[in-house]
BAVEXMI-416138 format. One line per 4 residues: their letters; for each residue x, y, z of C-alpha. Coordinates in steps of 0.05 Angstrom, whole numbers, plus 5000, padded with zeros to 4 digits. Each point is the difference from the previous one (the first is absolute). Layout:
% residues N
a> X:Y:Z  ...
END
This chain:
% residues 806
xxxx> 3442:3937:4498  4934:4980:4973  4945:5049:4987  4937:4990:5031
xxxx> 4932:4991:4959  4962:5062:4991  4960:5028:4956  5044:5000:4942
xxxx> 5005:4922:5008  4963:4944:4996  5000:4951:5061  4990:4938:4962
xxxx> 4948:4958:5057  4947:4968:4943  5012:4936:4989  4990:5001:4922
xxxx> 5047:5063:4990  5054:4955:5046  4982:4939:4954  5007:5028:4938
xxxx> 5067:5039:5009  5032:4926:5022  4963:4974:4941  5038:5055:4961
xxxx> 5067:4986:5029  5005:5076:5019  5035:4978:5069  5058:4974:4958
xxxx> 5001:5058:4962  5004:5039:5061  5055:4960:5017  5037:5005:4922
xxxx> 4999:5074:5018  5030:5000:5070  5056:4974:4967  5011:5072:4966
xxxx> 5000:5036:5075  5069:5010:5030  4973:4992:5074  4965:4964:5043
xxxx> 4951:5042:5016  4995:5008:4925  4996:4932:4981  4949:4997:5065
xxxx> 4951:5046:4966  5002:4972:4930  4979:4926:5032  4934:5037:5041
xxxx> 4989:5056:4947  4924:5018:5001  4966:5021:4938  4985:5071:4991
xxxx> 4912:5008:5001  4995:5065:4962  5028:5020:4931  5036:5060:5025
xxxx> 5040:4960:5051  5011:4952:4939  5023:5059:4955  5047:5032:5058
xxxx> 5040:4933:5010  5012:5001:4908  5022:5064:5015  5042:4982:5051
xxxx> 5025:4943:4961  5010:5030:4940  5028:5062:5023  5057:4953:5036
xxxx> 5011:4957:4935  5029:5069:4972  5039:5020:5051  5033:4917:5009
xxxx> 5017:5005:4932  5023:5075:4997  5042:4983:5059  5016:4928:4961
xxxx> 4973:4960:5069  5047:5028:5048  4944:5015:5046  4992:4966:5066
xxxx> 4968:4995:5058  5061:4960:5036  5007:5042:5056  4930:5008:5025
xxxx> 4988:4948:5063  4934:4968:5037  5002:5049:5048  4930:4972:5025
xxxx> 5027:4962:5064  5054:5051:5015  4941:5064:4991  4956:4959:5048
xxxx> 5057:4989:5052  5010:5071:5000  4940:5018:5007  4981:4964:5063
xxxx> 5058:5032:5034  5054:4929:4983  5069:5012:4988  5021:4991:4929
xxxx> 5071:4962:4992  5053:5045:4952  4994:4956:4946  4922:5011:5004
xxxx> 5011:5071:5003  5044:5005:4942  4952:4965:4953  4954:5068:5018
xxxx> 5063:5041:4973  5011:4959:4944  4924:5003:4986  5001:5078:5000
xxxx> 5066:5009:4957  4972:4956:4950  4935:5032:4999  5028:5066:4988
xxxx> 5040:4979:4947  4937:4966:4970  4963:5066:5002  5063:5027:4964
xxxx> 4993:4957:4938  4921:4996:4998  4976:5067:5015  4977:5030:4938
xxxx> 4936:5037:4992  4997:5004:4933  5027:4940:4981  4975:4950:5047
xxxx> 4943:5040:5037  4971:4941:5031  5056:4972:5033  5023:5063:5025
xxxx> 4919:5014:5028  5026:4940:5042  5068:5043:5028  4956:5074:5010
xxxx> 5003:4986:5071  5054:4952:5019  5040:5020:5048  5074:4963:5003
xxxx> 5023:5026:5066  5071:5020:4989  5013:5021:5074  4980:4935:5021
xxxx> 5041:4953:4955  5063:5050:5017  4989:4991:5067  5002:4927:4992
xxxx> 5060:4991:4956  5039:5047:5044  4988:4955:5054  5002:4930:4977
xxxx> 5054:4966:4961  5005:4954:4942  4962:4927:5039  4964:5045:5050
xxxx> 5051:5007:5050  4994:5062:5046  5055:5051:4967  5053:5027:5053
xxxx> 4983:5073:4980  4937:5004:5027  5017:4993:5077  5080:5018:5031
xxxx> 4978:4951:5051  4977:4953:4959  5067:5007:4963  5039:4997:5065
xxxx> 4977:4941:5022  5009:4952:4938  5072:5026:4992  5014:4984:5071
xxxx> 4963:4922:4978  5053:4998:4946  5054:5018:5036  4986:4945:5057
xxxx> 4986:4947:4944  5065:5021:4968  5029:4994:5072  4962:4919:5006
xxxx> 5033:4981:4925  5073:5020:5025  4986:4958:5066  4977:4946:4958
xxxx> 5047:4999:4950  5056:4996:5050  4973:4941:5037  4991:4967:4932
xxxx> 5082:5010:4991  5016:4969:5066  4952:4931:5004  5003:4981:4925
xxxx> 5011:4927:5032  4933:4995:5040  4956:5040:4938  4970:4950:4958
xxxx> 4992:5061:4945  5027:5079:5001  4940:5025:4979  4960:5033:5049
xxxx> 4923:4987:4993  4947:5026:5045  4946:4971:5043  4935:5031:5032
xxxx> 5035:5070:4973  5061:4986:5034  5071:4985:4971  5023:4931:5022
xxxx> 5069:4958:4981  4997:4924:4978  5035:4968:5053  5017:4931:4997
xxxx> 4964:4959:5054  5050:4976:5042  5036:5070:5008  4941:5041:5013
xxxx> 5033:5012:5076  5055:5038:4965  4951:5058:4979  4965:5026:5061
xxxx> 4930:5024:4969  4928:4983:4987  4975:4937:4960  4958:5013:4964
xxxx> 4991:4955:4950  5031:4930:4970  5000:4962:4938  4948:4938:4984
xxxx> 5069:4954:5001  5020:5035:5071  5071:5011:4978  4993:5066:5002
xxxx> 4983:5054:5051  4980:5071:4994  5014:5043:5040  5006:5075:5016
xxxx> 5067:5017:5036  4984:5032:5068  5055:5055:4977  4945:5030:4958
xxxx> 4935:4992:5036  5004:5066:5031  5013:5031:4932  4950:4958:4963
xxxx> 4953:5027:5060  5011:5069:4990  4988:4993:4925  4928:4973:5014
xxxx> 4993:5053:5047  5012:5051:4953  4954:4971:4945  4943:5014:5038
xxxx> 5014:5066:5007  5005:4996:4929  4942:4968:4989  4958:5045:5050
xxxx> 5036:5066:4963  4976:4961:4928  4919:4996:5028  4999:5074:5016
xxxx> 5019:5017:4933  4959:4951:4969  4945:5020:5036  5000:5070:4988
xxxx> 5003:4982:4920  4954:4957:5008  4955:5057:5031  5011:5039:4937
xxxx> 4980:4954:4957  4929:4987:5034  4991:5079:5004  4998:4995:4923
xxxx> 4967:4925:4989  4942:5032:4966  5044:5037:4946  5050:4936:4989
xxxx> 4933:4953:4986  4975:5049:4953  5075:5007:4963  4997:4919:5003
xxxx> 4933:4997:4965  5020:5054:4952  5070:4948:4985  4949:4937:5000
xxxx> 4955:5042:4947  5065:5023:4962  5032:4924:4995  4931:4968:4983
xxxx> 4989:5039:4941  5071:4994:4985  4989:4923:5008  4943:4994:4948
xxxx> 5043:5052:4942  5050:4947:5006  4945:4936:5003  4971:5038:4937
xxxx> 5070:5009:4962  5008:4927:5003  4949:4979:4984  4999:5054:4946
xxxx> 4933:5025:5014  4970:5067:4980  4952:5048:5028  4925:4978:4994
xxxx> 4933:5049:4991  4953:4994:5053  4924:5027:4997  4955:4993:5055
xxxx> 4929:4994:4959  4967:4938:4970  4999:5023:4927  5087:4996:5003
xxxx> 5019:4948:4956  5056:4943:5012  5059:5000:4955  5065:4971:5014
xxxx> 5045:4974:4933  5049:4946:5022  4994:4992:5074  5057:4953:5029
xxxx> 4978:4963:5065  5049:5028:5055  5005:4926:5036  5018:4969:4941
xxxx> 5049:5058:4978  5031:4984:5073  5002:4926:4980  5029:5010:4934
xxxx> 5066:5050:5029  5011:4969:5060  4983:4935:5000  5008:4980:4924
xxxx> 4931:4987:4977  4967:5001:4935  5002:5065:4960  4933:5041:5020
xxxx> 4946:5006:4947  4964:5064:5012  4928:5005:4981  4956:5069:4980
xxxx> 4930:5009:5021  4952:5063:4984  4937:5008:5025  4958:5055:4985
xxxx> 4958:5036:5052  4918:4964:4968  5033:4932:5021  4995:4966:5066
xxxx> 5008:4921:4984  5056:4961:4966  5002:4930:4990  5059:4968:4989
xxxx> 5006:4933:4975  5056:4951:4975  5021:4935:5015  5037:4979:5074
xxxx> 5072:5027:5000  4985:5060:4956  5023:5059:5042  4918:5014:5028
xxxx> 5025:5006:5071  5062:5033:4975  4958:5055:4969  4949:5010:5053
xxxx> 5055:5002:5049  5033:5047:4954  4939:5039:4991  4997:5005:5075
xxxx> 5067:5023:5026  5009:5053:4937  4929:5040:5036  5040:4985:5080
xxxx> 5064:5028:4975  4971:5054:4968  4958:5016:5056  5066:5003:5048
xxxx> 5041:5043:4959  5045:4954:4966  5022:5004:4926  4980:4940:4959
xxxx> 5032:4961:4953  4976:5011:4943  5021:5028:4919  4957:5068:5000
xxxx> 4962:5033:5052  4950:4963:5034  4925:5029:5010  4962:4978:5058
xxxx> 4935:5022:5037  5024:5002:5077  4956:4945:5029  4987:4990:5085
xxxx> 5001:4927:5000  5028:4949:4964  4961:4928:5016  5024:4940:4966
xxxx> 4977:4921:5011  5062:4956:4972  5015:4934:5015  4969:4948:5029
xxxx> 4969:5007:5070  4990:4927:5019  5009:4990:5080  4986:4938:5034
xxxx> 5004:5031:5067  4941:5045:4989  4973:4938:4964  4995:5051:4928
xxxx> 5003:4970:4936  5030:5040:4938  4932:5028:4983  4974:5014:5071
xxxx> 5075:5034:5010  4980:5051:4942  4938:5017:5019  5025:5016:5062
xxxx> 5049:5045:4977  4955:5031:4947  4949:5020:5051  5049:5035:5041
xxxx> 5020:5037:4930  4926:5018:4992  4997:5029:5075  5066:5045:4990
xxxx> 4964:5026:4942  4945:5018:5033  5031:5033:5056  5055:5038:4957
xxxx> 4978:5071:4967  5064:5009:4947  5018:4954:4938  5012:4914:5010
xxxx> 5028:4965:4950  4984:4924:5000  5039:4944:4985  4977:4932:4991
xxxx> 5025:4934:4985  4967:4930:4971  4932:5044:5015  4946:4948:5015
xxxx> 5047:4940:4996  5001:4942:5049  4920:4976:4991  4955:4988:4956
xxxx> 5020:5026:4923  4923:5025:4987  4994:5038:5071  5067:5015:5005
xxxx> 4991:5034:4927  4935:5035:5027  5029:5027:5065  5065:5027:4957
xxxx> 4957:5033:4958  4953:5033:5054  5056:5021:5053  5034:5036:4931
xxxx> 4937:5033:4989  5001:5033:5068  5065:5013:5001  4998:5036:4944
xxxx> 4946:5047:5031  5044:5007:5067  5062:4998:4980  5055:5044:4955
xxxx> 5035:4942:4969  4980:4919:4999  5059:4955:4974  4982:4927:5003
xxxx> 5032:4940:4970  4962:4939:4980  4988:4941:4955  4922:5004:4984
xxxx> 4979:5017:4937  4938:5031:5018  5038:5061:5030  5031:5012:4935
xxxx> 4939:5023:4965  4981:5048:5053  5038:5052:4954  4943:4998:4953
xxxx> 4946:5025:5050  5027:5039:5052  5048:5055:4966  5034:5005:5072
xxxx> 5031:4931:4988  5067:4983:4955  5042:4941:4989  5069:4983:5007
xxxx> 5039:4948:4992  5080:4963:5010  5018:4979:4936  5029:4931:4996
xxxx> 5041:4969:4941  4969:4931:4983  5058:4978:4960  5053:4993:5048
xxxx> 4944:4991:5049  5024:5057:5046  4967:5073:5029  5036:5065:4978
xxxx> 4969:5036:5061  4977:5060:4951  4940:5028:5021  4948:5013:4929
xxxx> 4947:5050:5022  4933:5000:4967  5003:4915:4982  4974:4947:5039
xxxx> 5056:4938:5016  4991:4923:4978  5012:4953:5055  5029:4960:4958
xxxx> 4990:4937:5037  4994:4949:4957  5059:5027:4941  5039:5000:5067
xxxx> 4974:4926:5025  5009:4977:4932  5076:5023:4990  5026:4976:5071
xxxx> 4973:4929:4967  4926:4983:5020  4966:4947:4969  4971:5023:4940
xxxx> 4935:4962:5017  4985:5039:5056  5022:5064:4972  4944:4977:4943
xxxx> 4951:4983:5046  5009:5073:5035  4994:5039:4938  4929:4963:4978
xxxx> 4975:5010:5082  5021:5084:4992  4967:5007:4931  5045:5000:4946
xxxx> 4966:5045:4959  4982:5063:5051  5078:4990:5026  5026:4994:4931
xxxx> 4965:5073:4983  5018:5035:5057  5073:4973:5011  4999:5028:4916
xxxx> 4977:5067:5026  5053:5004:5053  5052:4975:4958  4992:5048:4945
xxxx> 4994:5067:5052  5063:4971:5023  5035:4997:4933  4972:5066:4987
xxxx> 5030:5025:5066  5065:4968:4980  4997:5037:4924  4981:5062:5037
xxxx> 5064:4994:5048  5047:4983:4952  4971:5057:4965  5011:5048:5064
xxxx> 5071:4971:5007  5031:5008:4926  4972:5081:5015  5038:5005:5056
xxxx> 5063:4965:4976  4992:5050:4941  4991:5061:5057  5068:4978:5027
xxxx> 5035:4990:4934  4982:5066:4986  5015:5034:5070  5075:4967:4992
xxxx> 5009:5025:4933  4975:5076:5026  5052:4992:5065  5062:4972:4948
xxxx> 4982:5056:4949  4999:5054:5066  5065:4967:5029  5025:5014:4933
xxxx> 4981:5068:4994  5023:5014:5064  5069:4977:4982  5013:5032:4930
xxxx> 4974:5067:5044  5052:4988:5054  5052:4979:4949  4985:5072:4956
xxxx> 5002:5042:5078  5068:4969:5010  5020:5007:4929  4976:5081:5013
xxxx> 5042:5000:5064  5061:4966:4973  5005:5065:4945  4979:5046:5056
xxxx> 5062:4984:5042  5044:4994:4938  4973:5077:4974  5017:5026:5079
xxxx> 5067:4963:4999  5014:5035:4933  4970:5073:5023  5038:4990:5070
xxxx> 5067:4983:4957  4983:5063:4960  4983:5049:5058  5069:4971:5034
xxxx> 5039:5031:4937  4957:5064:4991  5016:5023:5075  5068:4984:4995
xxxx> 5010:5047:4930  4963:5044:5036  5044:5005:5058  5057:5004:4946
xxxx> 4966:5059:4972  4989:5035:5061  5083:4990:5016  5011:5028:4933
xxxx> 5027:4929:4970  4936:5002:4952  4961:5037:4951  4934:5010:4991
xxxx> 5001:4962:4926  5024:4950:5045  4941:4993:5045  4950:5011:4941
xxxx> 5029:4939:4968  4996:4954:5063  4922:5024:5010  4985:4974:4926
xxxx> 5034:4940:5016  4959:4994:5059  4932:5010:4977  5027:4954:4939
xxxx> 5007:4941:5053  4942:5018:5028  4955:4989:4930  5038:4938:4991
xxxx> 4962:4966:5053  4943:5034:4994  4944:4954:4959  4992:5012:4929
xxxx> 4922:4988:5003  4995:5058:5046  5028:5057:4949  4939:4975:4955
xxxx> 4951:5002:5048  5025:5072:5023  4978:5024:4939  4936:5045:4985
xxxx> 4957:4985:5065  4983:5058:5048  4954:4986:5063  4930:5027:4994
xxxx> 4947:5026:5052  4962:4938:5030  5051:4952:4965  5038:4938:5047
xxxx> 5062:5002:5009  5060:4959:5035  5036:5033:5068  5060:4993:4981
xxxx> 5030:5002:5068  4945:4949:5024  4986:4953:4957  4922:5018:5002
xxxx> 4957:5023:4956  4969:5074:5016  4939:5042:4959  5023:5075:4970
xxxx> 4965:5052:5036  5039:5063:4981  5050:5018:4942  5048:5071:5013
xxxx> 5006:5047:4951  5055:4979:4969  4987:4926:5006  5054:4984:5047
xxxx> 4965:4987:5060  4944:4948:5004  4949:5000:5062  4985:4929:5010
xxxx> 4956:4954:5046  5027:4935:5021  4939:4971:5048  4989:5045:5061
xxxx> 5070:5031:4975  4999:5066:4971  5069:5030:4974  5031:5041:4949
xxxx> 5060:4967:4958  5046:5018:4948  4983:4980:4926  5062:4948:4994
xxxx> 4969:4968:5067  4946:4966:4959  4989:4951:4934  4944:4968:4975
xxxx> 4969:4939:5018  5026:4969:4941  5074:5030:5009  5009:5057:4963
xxxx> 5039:5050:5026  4970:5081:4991  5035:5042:4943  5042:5053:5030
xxxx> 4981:5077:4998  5045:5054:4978  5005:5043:5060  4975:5060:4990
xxxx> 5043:5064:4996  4969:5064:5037  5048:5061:4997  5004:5042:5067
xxxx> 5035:5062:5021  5030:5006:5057  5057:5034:5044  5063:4963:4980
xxxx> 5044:4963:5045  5079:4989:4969  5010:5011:4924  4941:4972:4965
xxxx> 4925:5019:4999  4946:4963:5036  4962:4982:4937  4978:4933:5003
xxxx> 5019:4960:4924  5008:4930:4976  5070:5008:5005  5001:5022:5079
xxxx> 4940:4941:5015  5020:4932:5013  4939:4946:5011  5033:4952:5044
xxxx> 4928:4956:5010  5004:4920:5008  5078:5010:5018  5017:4982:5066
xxxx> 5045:5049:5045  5076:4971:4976  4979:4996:4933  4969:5072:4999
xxxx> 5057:5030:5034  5044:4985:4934  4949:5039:4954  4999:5059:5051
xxxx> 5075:4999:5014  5001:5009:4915  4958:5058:4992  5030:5032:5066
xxxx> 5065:5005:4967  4976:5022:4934  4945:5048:5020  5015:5076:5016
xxxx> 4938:5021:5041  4944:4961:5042  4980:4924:4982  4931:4980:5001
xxxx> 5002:4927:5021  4932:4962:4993  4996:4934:5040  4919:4999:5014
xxxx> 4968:4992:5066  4978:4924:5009  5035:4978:5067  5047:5052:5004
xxxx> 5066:4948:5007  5033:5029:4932  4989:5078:5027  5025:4993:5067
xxxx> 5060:4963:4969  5027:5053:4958  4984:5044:5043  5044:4970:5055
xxxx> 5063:4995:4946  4981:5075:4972  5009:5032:5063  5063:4963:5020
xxxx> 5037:5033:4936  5044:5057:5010  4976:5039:4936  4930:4997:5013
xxxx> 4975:5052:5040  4918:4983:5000  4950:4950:4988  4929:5024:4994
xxxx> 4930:4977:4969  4983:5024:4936  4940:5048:4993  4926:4969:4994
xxxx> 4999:5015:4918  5071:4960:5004  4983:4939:5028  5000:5023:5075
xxxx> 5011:4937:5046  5020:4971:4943  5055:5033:4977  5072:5028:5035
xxxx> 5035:5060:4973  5069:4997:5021  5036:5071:5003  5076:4991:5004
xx> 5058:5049:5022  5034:5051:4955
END
């Protein structure tokens, strides 16, 4: 479904602007991009795709294109528009109150389902907020495309379950056909002598036998039908007629049950025309900008900068013609040379010159379809981002314009088309960029020279951009009176007498047409003779000035190319020497994880022995020297594995007040805010994370571990509970800090069974795992009778006094 011009398109009517996008080849573009679309309505709009005529229209369909380019590739191109039909015909139908047949109808349902699944993957605000601008107020109609799925089967038949009489009637069909096969079948059996063949075919949608000619009295029936040789009749048995008549019967019923339901589909459907076109558009919208990501990939195009203002300046580095890039991968042509031109925003004229065969029309043409794509949202192909000012016409005079039925000579041709240039000018308010080709060829060298040089003059007053190729000398020197003009110009090698197509920018080209007349074997008399009629001496200079800019221009890009060589060499040594890195880092984090697991193998091994001595004890088959010996074996596997750096670094560092520090339990760094009185707690900011840890929870940045604290002894009197006195000493304190729960339930059970009164047990605060643990196992032994926290001058939170039975 095509869109119709408005105001955000340009309905291309002059004559020039038609002209000079056929001049450009844009139509086959167009067409190089339809082969992208997965529809036909797709394909359909990238053929007749109208130029947007205002940057912002411009910049919504890069958007669009670019924002689809991610999600293609983020989806890795399984995208597609497959299931959304040309519902134009069918819409229209509707609409006018027509019948629409089932297959019709379920393209609408298909249509819908895809749609919504489309919205599914698309719709991202923050992501892809102009292609989901585009879905705000699509509506999918779910009710609709239910209704029509219930009620249609797969090929558009009429399902059974819409209609009991509908269903009545076409199993009372079969049965009567299955009724007419057994007829037939048994009449086969009995006159295999008069049936020329067993199988039984059908004529105007009736079933009919092929009866041999002279036995065709033998079968009562209807003929209808013989063979071109006449040895064979066909004919429908008059045993069946009645059946076969009933059957046709009944299909009109069917067929008149099949319209009402059709119809009253078809109904819905035009009650909700207006929302399906929209939903269409939307899909059209959705597949085009889809169409030109994927155009762009290929072609491996990037994004270019557009400003609308005459002082933007042109700069696009290495710009690959997307005709010849077609002709290259599909049809195996030449390799594409690309070509870079920059033009600042004080110059309105270039002249470029070269001899024939160069690449001039290439790069004009070039010039010309880089400032069209741009303009329609496309990604160009091109090394780095492209610059461009956003120009409203693009005007070009290429070729040759002879016609012998308007009686136009080459010249007259030109002029022709030139004036029509100059009118669109006129008449347009925005930007034009002009491209011209052999200005001022095809008469008279002097007036043809003069005209060039006067129609460049006013372009270069009315225009944004002039590009013109030519051969007369006198438009090279323009550059050195009117600052708005520069030269250009296709390099060609005269040794092996061939163009390179490169495109020099600020030198004006040799024709070259003797060198070239000479080495394809002119007489050297005549080549003489030329060179004495041109003046040797004025040729001789200026051919020495051009040679010697170009030799400069070669220095200075041999120059530009051994940098950037260099700039690679050294990016690929930067990448090995990261890959390396990257690997001795991974190797020392698996080397770190390979003794992790081997230190909790060992531990687990340990804690495995430990609980059963302990359970020995408990049953009375162990002392406590016993378990004392197994905990220093323990804690002696334990140091084993433990790295022999980090004893070093433990030593003589404590955290200070504003000092960084490593979260242990993180793996982040965090600032000290806060230190407790007796240094064991740290108050620490990780971020927007504010917490208070335990001294062993932290290291320095550089690894080193804190120094640990003596606890500190306060002696307390207090109502005794059992035998001993609730005085808290080093020898009724255990620190059980940086121990997780198994292992510091073997220090506690220890001191429980060597300590008369209460045990103060200090395990810190930080997440709280290592105090819920013990106390969990505390409670659940028979000789403890409480657990409670310590007072605030013992630690509070922080510390457990365990108070056991006498």
């Amino acid at each position: 479904m095509n869109k119709p011009c408005n105001k955000s398109t340009i309905c291309i009517s002059d004559i020039a602007l038609e002209e000079s996008l056929k001049l450009l080849e844009w139509p086959t573009l167009c067409i190089h991009l339809s082969t992208f679309a997965m529809t036909k309505q797709g394909r359909l709009r990238c053929k007749n795709f109208s130029l947007p005529n205002d940057i912002s229209y411009t910049q919504h369909f890069l958007d669009e294109t670019l924002e689809m380019q991610y999600l293609d590739e983020l989806l890795e191109g399984t995208l597609t528009f497959q299931g959304i039909n040309d519902l134009e015909e069918i819409l229209l139908r509707c609409s006018k109150g027509g019948i629409a047949s089932g297959e019709e109808l379920l393209k609408v349902a298909e249509t819908l389902g895809e749609a919504r699944q489309l919205r599914k993957q698309i719709y991202d605000s923050d992501s892809r907020p102009t292609l989901t601008e585009l879905l705000e107020d699509l509506s999918t109609l779910p009710e609709l495309e239910k209704l029509l799925k219930f009620g249609l089967e797969e090929g558009g038949r009429v399902a059974d379950r819409v209609s009991a009489r509908l269903a009545g009637i076409r199993h009372k069909c079969k049965d009567l056909r299955l009724e007419r096969r057994d007829v037939i079948q048994e009449l086969i059996r009995g006159n295999l002598s008069i049936l020329q063949d067993t199988v039984i075919t059908d004529r105007n949608g009736r079933p009919v036998l092929s009866v041999k000619a002279g036995s065709v009295a033998r079968i009562p029936g209807v003929v209808h039908d013989s063979s071109a040789s006449g040895n064979t009749v066909f004919v429908e048995p008059q045993i069946i007629i009645s059946i076969g008549n009933q059957i046709t019967e009944l299909e009109g019923y069917i067929a008149e049950e099949e319209k009402i339901w059709l119809a009253k589909w078809s109904s819905e459907v035009a009650s909700s025309v207006s929302i399906i076109q929209h939903l269409c558009e939307v899909m059209l919208d959705l597949e085009f900008a889809l169409t030109r990501a994927r155009y762009g990939n290929w072609l491996g195009g990037v994004s270019p900068r557009l400003k609308k203002d005459d002082n933007s300046n042109f700069s696009v580095r290495e710009f690959r013609h997307p005709l010849l890039v077609w002709k290259e991968r599909k049809e195996g042509g030449h390799p594409v040379v690309p070509i870079s031109f920059e033009v600042n925003s004080s110059l309105k004229v270039v002249a470029i010159t070269g001899p024939n065969t160069g690449g001039k029309t290439v790069a004009l043409k070039s010039i010309g379809l880089a400032v069209l794509m741009a303009r329609a949202g496309l990604l160009l192909p091109c090394s780095e981002r492209p610059c461009l000012p956003w120009c409203n016409q693009v005007l070009a005079d290429i070729g040759d314009e002879q016609s012998l039925q308007q009686n136009l000579s080459t010249f007259s041709g030109h002029v022709k088309r030139i004036s029509r240039i100059l009118n669109s000018i006129e008449k347009s308010s925005g930007p034009t960029i002009v491209l011209l080709d052999e200005v001022g060829a095809g008469t008279d060298p002097t007036e043809g020279t003069a005209l060039a040089i006067a129609l460049l003059k006013t372009l270069a007053d009315r225009a944004r951009l002039t590009v013109a190729t030519t051969h007369f000398g006198e438009l090279k020197a323009l550059k050195y009176t009117d600052k708005r003009f520069e030269n250009a110009s296709v390099a060609f090698d005269s040794e092996s007498m061939a163009p390179t197509y490169h495109l020099q920018w600020g030198i004006p080209g040799r024709s070259n047409a003797l060198l070239i007349a000479s080495r394809l074997g002119f007489d050297d008399l005549i080549i003489e003779r030329a060179n004495e009629l041109i003046g040797p001496k004025g040729l001789e200079d200026v051919n020495k000035v051009i040679s010697g800019l170009e030799e400069q221009r070669k220095r200075q890009q041999e120059a530009a190319e051994n940098a950037a060589d260099l700039l690679v060499r050294t990016e690929l040594l930067h990448e090995e020497l990261l890959i390396r890195w990257q690997k001795q880092r991974a190797q020392s984090v698996e080397s770190r994880e390979i003794m992790r697991q081997k230190l909790e193998k060992s531990i687990r091994e340990g804690q495995k022995e430990v609980r059963d001595l302990i359970r020995r004890l408990r049953q009375g088959g162990a002392n406590g020297e016993t378990a004392r010996t197994v905990g220093q074996r323990f804690r002696q596997l334990e140091n084993e594995y433990r790295p022999k750096v980090a004893s070093k670094l433990r030593e003589n560092w404590q955290p200070k007040l504003g000092e960084t520090v490593r979260l242990l339990s993180l793996g982040k760094a965090a600032q000290i805010e806060g230190i407790s009185d007796d240094g064991l707690q740290l108050t620490v900011r990780c971020g927007m994370f504010r917490s208070t840890v335990a001294l062993i929870d932290v290291e320095s940045l550089d690894g080193r571990k804190p120094s640990p604290i003596e606890p500190i002894v306060n002696v307390k009197m207090k109502a005794t509970i059992g035998s001993g006195l609730s005085v808290r000493t080093s020898k009724n304190t255990v620190d059980v800090r940086g121990l997780r729960v198994h292992e510091a339930e073997v220090v506690v059970e220890e001191f429980l069974r060597t300590t008369a009164g209460p045990l103060w047990i200090i395990h810190g605060i930080g997440t709280g795992k290592l105090k819920r643990g013990l106390r969990n196992w505390l409670e659940g032994l028979a000789y403890v009778e409480k657990v409670v926290d310590a007072d605030q001058k013992d630690g509070g939170g922080g510390c457990s006094v365990v108070w056991m039975f006498k």
